[in-house]
N, C-alpha and C positions, 0 to 999 in steps of 0.2 A: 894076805895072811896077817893075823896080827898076833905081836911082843911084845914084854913090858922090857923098859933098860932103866937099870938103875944110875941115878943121877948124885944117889949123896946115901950115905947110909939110912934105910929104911925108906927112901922115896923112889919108887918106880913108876918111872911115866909110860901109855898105852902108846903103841905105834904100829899103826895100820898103813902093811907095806903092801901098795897093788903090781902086779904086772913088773917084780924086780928084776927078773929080766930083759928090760923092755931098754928103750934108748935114754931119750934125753930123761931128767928125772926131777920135778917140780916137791917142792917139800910144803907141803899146806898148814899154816898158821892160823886156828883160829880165833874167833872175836869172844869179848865176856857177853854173857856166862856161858857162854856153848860150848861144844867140841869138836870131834874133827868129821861128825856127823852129818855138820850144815853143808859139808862139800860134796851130798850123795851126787850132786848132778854134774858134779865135775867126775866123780868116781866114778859115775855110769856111761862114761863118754872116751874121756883122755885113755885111761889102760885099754881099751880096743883101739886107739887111733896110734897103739904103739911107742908112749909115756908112760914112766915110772911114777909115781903119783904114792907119796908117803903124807900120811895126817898126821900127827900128834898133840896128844891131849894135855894141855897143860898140869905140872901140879893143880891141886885141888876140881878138876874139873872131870867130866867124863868119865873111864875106866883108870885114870891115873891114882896116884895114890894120893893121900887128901893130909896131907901137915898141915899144922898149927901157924907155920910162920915158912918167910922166903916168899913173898910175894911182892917182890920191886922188881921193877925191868931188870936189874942187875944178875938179880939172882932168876929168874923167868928166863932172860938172852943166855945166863951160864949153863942150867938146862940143855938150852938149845946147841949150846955148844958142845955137850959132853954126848947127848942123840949124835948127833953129825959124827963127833967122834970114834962112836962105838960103833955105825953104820960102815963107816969110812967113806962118807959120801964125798965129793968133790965135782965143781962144773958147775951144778947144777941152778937150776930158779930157785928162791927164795919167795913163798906168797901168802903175806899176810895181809888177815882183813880186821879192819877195826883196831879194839887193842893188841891183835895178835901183828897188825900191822907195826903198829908204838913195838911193840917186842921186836921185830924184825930189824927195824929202827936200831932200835941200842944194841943189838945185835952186829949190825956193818960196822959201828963205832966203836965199840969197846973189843971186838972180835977183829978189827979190820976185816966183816964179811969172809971169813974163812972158808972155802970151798965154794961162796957164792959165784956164780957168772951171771946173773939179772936178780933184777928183785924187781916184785910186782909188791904194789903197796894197794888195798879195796875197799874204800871208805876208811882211810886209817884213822884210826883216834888220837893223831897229832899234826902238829909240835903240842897242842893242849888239848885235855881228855874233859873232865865233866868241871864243870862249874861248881860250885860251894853251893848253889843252891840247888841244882839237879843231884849232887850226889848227897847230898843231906835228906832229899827225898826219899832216895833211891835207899838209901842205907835205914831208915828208919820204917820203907815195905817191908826192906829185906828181914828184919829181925820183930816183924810184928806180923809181916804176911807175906811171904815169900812168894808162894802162886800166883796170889796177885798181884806182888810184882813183876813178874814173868809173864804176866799177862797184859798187863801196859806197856809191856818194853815189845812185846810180839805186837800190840796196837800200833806201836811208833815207828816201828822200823822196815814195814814197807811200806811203797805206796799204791804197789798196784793189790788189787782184790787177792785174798787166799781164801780160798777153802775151812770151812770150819774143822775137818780133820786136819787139814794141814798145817793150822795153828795149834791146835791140842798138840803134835808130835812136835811141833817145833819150840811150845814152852815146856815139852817132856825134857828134851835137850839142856835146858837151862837149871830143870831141876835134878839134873845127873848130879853137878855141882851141890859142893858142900856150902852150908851158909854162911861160916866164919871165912871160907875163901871166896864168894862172892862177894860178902862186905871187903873182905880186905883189897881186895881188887879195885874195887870203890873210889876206896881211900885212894893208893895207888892213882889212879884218874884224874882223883881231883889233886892231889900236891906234889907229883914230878913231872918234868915238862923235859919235851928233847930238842928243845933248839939250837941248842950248842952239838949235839950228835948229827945234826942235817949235812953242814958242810963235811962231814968226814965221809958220806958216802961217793965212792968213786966207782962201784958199778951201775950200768944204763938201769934204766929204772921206768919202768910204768906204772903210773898213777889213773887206779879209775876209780869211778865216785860217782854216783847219782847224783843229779842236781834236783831231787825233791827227799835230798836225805836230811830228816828231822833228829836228826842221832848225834851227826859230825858234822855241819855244816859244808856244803859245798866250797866255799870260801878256804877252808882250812883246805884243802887239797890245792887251791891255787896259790896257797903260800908255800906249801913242799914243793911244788913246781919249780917256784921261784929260786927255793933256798939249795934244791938238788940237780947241783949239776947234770948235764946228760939225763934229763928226765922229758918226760911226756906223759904229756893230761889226757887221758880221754876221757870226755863228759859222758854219763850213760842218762838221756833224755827220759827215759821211763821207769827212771827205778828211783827208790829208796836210799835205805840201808844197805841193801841186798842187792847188789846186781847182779851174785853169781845166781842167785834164783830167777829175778825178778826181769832179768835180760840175757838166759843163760845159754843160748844157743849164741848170741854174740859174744857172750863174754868166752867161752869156750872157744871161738872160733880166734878170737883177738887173743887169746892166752897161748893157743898154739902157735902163731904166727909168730909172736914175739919170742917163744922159748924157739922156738925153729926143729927140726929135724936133729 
């Protein structure tokens, strides 16, 4: 079923709650510019295998509501905080991918992980998000050709073959998103950094990541390794950006194991 909860006067974020009465309960964070859409293959799997499985759509993104401003991890993880709140969730996995990963991120830090018991981090885009010179690209598609750029960023981010419907839906996702909160997300990427948030996560922690991901470097995952206590890498050999598409009966099957019963 899905709710909107309001977050701040006049902002109401979507929340796509699956199988609430189900056991353990994974909370899904997605990557820019998508929503909580990209997770259909985990949606069409985990709530029959008896997981609670919640998406949420960032401000400005998806069915959410689309302000003008509030787009730093700070104010993105307090979001997340005031959801969790209103839910009354607790236990639970924590799994972001990309920048929803970065969100997740300043989430255990400034949150001390409130309610979390794992966190699964999926191509995160940290401890560093975009370069000055990819988001200076990225920022002046966005405000002169937006499809097209949802259509290069759909070029880059797998690496195994899609479907030409499969790409058309998958840059529809991007363009759910408002354009002043795609840029400002942007920005966001290329000038805050969570290095100093890494050592304050103290729940276990799985990191997966394509080793042909042209988005976030493989590398940058074996620094969160490094910096995150009680963590583990797994490399996904045939994927991208996407693992949860692009290896998603593995990745499904290693997301179960690790959240457990």
């Amino acid at each position: 079923m899905g709710y909107f909860v309001g977050v701040e006067p006049g902002v109401n974020l979507y929340v796509e709650d699956l199988n609430p009465g189900g056991g353990k309960t994974i909370v899904f964070i997605h990557g820019w510019p998508l929503n909580h859409k990209q997770f259909e293959y985990q949606f069409d799997v985990l709530p029959a295998m008896g997981y609670r499985c919640i998406g949420i759509d960032w401000r400005g993104f998806g069915k959410s509501d689309k302000p003008a401003g509030g787009y730093n991890y700070d104010r993105l993880a307090d979001d997340l905080r005031v959801v969790i709140g209103a839910l009354g969730l607790n236990d639970f996995t924590l799994a972001g991918h990309s920048t929803g990963g970065a969100i997740a991120i300043r989430y255990m830090a400034r949150h001390q992980g409130f309610g979390v018991s794992k966190l699964v981090l999926i191509s995160a885009a940290a401890p560093a998000g975009f370069t000055p010179e990819t988001a200076g690209r990225l920022l002046s598609e966005t405000f002169n050709d937006r499809p097209n750029m949802m259509r290069g960023v759909t070029d880059e981010f797998f690496f195994r073959s899609v479907s030409r419907p499969f790409a058309d839906w998958f840059r529809l996702l991007g363009l759910e998103a408002a354009g002043w909160s795609t840029a400002a997300v942007i920005v966001m990427l290329r000038d805050e950094k969570l290095d100093a948030d890494l050592p304050r996560i103290a729940s276990p922690t799985l990191i997966v990541h394509g080793i042909h991901d042209q988005v976030i470097p493989f590398t940058q995952a074996q620094v969160l390794n490094e910096k995150i206590r009680n963590s583990r890498l797994v490399p996904f050999p045939y994927s991208g950006h996407g693992p949860f598409w692009e290896e998603r009966d593995r990745f499904n099957r290693l997301l179960a194991q690790f959240v457990g019963r």
